[in-house]
C-alpha positions in Angstrom: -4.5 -9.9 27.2 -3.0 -13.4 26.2 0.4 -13.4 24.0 -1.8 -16.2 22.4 -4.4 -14.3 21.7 -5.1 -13.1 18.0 -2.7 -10.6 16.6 -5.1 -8.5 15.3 -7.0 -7.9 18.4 -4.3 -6.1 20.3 -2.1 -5.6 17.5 -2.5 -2.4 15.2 -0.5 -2.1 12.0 -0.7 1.4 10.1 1.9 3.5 7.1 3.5 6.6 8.6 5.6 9.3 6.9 9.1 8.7 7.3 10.3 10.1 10.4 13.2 13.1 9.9 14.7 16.3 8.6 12.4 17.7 5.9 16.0 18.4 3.7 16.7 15.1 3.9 13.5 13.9 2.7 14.3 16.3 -0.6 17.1 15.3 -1.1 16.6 11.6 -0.9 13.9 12.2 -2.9 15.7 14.1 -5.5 18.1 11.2 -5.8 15.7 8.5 -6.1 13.7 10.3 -8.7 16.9 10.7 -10.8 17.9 7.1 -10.2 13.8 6.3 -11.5 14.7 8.2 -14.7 18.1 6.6 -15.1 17.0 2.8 -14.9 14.0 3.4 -16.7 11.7 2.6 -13.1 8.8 4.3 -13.4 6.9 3.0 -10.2 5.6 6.1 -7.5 8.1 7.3 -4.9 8.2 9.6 -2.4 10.0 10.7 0.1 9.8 7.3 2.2 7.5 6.1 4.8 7.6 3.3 7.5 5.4 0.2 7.9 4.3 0.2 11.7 2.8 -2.2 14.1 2.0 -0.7 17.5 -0.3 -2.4 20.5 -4.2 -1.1 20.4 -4.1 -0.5 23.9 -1.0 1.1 24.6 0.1 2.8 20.9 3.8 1.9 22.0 5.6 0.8 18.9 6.9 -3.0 18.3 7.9 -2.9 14.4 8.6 0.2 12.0 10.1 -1.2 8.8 10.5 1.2 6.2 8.6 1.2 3.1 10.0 3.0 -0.4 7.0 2.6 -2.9 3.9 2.5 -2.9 4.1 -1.0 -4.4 6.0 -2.0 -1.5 4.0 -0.5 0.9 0.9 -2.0 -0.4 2.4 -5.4 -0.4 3.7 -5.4 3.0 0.9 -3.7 4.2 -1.8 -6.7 3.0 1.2 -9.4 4.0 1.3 -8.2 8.3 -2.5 -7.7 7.7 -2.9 -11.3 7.2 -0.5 -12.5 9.8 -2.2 -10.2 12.5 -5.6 -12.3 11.2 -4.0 -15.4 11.7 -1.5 -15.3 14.3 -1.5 -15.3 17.7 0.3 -12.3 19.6 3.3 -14.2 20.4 3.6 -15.8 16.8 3.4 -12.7 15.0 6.0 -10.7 17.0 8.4 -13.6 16.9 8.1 -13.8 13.2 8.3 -10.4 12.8 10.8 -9.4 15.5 13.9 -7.6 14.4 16.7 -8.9 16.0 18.9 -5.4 17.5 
């Protein structure tokens, strides 16, 4: 494999439950929900998931963003969807590369 090669030939991008303690995912939740109710929000939440890109070949992970709607999640999905199309390996992960 080239890091020139097209992103989405080596690249993998998928929506995964939120990792963590099932309480926690009630309870953040619970509060969202309320907060929904309170600002008059009425889009679909649950209890989170994260937007993640991981290498065909290997599955080891190279993004995990989280996602808090399904709006959002459907956005950012079709947005890294495109890039892998057009980017080469090396563009996409230094566009997408979170800086630790």
């Amino acid at each position: 494999m080239s890091e020139h090669d097209r992103a989405a030939d080596h690249l993998e991008v998928r929506i995964e439950k939120r990792l963590g303690h099932p309480v926690r995912h009630a309870a953040r939740f619970a509060a969202e929900l309320v907060g929904s109710v309170l600002m008059g929000d009425t889009s679909p939440r649950g209890p989170g998931a994260d937007l993640v890109v991981v290498r065909r070949a290997t599955g080891v992970e190279i993004i995990r963003t989280p996602v808090d709607s399904v709006e959002e999640a459907d956005q950012l999905l079709r947005v890294v969807r495109r890039d892998l199309d057009e980017k080469s390996v090396l563009e996409f992960t230094a566009e997408w590369h979170e800086p630790s």
